[in-house]
N, C-alpha and C positions, 0 to 999 in steps of 0.2 A: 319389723315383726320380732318381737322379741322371745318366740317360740323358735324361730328358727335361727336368732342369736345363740341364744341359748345351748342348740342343739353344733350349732360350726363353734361353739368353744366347750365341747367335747369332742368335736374332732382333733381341735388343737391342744386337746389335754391326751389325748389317745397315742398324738405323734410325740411328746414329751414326758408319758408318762415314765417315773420312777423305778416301778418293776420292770425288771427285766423280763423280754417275750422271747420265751423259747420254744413256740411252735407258731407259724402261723399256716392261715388264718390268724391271724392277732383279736381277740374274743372283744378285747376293749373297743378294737378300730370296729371291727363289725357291730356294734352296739350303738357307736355315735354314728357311723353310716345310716343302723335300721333309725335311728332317733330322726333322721331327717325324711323320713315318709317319705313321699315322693319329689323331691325338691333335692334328691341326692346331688346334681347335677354342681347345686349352690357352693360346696364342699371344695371342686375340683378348684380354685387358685389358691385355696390351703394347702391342698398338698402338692401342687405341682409349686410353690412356693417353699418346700419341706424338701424336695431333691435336688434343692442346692444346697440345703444345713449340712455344716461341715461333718456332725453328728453324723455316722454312717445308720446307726439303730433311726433314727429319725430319718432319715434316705430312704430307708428298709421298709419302715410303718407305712410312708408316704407313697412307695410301690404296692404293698396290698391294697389300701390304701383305693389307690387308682384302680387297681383288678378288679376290686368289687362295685365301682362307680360301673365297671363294663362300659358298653357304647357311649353310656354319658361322658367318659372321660376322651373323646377320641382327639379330640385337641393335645391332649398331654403328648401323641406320639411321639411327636420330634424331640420333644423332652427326654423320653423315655431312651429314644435313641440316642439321646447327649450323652446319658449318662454309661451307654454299654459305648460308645468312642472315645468316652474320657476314659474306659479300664474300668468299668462296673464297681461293684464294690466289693471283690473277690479281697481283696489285698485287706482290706479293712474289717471283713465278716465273710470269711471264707466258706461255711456252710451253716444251715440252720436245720428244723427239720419242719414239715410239712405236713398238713392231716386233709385225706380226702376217701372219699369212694370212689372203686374201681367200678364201682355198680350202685344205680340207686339203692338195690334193696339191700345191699350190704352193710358189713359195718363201717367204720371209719377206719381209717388205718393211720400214722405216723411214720415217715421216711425220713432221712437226711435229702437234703436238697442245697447244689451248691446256690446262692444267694443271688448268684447275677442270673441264674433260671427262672428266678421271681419276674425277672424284665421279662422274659422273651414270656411270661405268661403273660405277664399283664399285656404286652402287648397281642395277645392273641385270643383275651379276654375281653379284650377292649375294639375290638376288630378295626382296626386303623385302617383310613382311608387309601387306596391302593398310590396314592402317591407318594406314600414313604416307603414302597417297594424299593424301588432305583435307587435311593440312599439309604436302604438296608444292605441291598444284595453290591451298594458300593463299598461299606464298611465291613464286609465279611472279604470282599476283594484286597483290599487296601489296609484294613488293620486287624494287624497279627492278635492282640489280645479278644479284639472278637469274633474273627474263625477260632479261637482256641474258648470262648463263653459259648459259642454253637457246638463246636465240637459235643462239648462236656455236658449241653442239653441233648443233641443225638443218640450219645452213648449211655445218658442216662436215664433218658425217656424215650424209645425207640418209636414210638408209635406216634412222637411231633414230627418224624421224617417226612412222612405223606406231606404233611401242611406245610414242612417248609417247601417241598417242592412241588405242590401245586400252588404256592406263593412266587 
């Protein structure tokens, strides 16, 4: 279908693009997402294809990226999980900043958000299947840079606590 070639090579133009994205939501990524109607699904081995590019910013597109696919992307977890056991990509893009409501009927607001917090959203955007529980809750056991990526989403988002522990 070439409607929805089309639309998966602006996905791959969204994870490559030139300008540099200093908020996301990345506006480009969400544009080639909405482009694919309801066939979002089609998308996810582009980007889970895109969190191995050496490029961290392309890492980065390719974690929103997946958060907005949601449920569709729940294949990507163990991915997702690679990527916070290999050392997320704190070292490489240490923070970015972030636009959301705290309430629908509010405005939008922008915060700094450190970048490996992008995973643990998407991964809770994406509502992963409960059997990457056990090799979640084994990498927060077992590796120091990701109790120190949870830490840093704890302290900085207080109100993910509940979910991680009723996770």
């Amino acid at each position: 279908n070439d409607a929805l070639a089309a639309a998966l090579d602006k996905v791959k133009a969204a994870l490559h693009d030139p300008n540099e994205t200093t908020v996301y939501p990345n506006s480009v990524m969400q544009e080639a997402i909405a482009g694919l109607g309801d066939r979002t699904k089609a998308a996810l081995p582009i980007l889970e294809a895109a969190l191995r590019d050496a490029d961290a910013v392309v890492c980065l597109r390719a974690i929103d990226g997946i958060r907005m696919l949601g449920p569709d992307a729940k294949e990507a977890a163990p991915l997702l999980l690679g990527v916070l056991r290999d050392g997320g990509l704190g070292e490489a893009i240490y923070q970015t900043s972030y636009t959301s409501k705290l309430r629908e009927s509010g405005p939008a607001r922008s915060w700094p958000i450190y970048t490996d917090n992008m995973i643990l959203y998407a991964l809770g955007q994406i509502h992963p299947s409960p059997e990457v529980l056990p090799e979640f809750a084994r990498m927060v056991r077992e590796n120091r840079s990701v109790r120190h990526i949870v830490s840093n989403a704890l302290n900085q988002f207080p109100g993910i606590r509940k979910s991680l522990e009723a996770g």
